[in-house]
C-alpha positions in Angstrom: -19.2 18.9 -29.2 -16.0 16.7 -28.8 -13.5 19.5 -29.8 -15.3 22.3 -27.5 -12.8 23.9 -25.0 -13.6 22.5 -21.6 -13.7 24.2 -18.1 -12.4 22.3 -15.0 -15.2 22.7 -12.4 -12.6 23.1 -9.4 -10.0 25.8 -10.1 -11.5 27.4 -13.7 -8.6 26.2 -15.6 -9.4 25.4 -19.4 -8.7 21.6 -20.0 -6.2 20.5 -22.5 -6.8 17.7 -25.5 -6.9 14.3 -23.2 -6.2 16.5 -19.8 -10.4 15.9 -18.8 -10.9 13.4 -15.7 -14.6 12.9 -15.5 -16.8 13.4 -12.8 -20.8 12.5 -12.2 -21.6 15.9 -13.2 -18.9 17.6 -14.3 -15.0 17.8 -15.6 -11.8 17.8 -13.5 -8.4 18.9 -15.0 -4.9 16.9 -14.8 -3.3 19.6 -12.3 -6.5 19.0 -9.5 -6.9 15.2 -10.2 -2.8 15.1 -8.8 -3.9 16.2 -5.4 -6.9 13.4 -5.2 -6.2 10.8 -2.8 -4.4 7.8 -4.9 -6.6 5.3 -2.6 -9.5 7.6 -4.1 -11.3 5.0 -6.5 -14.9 6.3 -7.6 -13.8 9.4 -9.2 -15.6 9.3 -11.7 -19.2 8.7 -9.9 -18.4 11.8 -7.4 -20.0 15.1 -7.7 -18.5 18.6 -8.3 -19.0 19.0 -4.7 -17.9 15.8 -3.2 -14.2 16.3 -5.3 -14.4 19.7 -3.4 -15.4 18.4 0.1 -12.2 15.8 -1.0 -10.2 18.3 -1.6 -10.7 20.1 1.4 -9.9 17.2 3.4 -6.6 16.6 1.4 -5.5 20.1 2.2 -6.3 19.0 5.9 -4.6 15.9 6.1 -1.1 17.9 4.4 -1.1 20.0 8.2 -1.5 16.9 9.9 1.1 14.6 8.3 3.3 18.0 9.2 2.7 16.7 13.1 3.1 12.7 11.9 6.5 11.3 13.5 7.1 7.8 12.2 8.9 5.7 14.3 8.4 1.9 12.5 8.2 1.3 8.7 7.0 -1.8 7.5 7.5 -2.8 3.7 9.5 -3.1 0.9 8.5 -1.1 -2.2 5.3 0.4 -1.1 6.0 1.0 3.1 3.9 1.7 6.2 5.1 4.3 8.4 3.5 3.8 11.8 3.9 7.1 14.5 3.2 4.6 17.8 3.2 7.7 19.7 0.0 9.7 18.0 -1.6 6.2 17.1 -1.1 7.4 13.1 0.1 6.0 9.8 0.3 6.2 6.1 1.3 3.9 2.9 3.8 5.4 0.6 5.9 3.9 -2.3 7.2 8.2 -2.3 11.0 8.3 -0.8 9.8 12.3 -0.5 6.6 11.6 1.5 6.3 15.0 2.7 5.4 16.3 -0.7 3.5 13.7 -1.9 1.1 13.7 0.9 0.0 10.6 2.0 -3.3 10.1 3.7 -3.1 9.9 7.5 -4.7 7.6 8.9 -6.1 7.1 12.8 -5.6 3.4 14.6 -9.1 3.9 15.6 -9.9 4.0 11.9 -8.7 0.2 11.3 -11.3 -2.3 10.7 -8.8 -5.2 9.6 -5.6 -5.5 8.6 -5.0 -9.0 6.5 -2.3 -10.3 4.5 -2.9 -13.0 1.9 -0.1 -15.0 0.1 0.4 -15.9 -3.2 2.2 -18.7 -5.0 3.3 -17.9 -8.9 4.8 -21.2 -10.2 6.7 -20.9 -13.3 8.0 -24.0 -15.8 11.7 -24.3 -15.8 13.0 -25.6 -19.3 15.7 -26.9 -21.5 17.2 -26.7 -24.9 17.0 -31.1 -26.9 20.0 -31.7 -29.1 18.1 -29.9 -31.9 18.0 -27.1 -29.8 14.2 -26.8 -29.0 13.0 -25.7 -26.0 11.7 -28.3 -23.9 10.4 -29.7 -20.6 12.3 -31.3 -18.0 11.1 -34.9 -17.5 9.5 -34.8 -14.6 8.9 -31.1 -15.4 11.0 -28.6 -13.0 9.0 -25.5 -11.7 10.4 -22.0 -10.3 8.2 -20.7 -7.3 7.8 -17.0 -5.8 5.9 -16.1 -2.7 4.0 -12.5 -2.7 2.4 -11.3 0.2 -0.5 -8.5 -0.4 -1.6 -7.1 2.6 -5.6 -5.1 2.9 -6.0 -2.5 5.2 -9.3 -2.0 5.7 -10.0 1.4 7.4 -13.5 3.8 8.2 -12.7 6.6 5.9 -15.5 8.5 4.0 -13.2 8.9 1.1 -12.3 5.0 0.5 -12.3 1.8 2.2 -9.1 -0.3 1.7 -5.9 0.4 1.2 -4.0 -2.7 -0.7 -0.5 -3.0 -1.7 2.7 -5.6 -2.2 4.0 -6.2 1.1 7.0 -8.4 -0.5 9.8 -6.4 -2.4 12.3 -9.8 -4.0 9.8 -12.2 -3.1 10.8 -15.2 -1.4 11.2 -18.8 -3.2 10.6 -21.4 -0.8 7.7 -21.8 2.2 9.5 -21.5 5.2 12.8 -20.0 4.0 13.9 -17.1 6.2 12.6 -14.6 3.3 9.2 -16.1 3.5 9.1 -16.1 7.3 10.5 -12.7 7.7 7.6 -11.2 5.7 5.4 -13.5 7.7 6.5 -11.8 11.0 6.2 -8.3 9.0 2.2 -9.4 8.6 1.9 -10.4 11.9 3.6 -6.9 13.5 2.0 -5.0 11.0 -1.3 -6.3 12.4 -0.5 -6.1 15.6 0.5 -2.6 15.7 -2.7 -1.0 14.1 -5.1 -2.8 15.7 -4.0 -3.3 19.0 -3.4 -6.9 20.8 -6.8 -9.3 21.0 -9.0 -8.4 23.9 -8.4 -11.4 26.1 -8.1 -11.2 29.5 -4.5 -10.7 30.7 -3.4 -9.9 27.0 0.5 -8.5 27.2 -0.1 -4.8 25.4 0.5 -4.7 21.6 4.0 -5.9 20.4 6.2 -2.5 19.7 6.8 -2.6 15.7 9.8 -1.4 15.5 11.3 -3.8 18.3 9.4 -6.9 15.9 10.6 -5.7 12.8 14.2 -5.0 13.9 13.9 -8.7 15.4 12.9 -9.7 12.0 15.3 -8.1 9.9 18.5 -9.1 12.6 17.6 -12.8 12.0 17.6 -12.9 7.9 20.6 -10.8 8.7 22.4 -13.0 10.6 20.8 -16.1 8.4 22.6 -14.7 5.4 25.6 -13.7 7.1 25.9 -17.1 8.8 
């Protein structure tokens, strides 16, 4: 019945009142659903022994983000951390990375990487001399820019891996916000999957170099 104690199927653990994540055939408590991968998104259609198999692979990927030395970060709030030298990286928004355990993932892994922008548009208004709130005349409109880049990788655990590129998002089209996160996109791109095979390609731009060139010139734009 609804008030029986329940049994986590992974460690044995009795589950607590609302402390049951569901699984095909079975129950999963609070305390193993932590250590689930967060790009994880069918859950709840995976078997006793696919959250195991999981499981074991997450316990994996903690020893080899131990070897994982980033060397480019791309991002504001949620951030990339690219290791050029093993071909590795993983998305964070966790300062503490180490302990949160990010999945690692391979450059040969990448299908596509694509970033799409979005406009939000809000109304601007004003207070009439009987202190309504009302529209400009033409009426006046704020604008915000966000960027939301896909990642989408060969992973038999998940598929994509989506997140807010933008942190303050830029007002204007063109502005050196706007075209600082373009060049983000672009060198993001760039550096998991590789330059385009055309014949005398230059190699794939160094991220770090880009994104330093990036962040010196709204620097110096703001500075100047």
């Amino acid at each position: 019945g609804f008030f029986n104690k329940k049994v986590c199927d992974i460690c044995g653990g009795e589950i607590g009142l609302l402390g049951n994540r569901k699984l095909a055939d079975g129950n999963l408590c609070k305390n193993c659903a932590r250590h689930l991968s967060p790009w994880m998104t069918d859950r709840r259609e995976s078997t006793v022994e696919e959250i195991r198999q999981h499981l074991m692979y997450r316990a994996q990927n903690q020893r080899v983000l131990a070897g994982v030395r980033p060397n480019a970060v791309a991002g504001a709030d949620m951030k990339v951390y690219i290791d050029q030298n093993a071909g590795k990286f993983f998305v964070t928004n966790q300062t503490n990375w180490r302990d949160a355990n990010p999945d690692v993932i391979d450059f040969s892994q990448v299908i596509d990487v694509q970033t799409e922008v979005t406009e939000h548009r809000t109304e601007e208004y004003h207070r009439d001399r009987e202190g309504r709130q009302v529209s400009f005349n033409p009426p006046r409109y704020r604008y915000s820019y966000e960027f939301d880049t896909t990642i989408m990788v060969d992973s038999p655990w998940f598929n994509r891996i989506r997140f807010e590129l933008t942190g303050d998002r830029p007002d204007r089209v063109g502005s050196d916000e706007y075209r600082y996160y373009e060049q983000q996109a672009n060198a993001l791109r760039a550096a998991l999957m590789g330059a385009p095979k055309v014949q005398s390609a230059p190699q794939a731009p160094n991220l770090a170099d880009a994104l330093a060139r990036a962040i010196n010139q709204v620097a110096g734009a703001a500075m100047g």
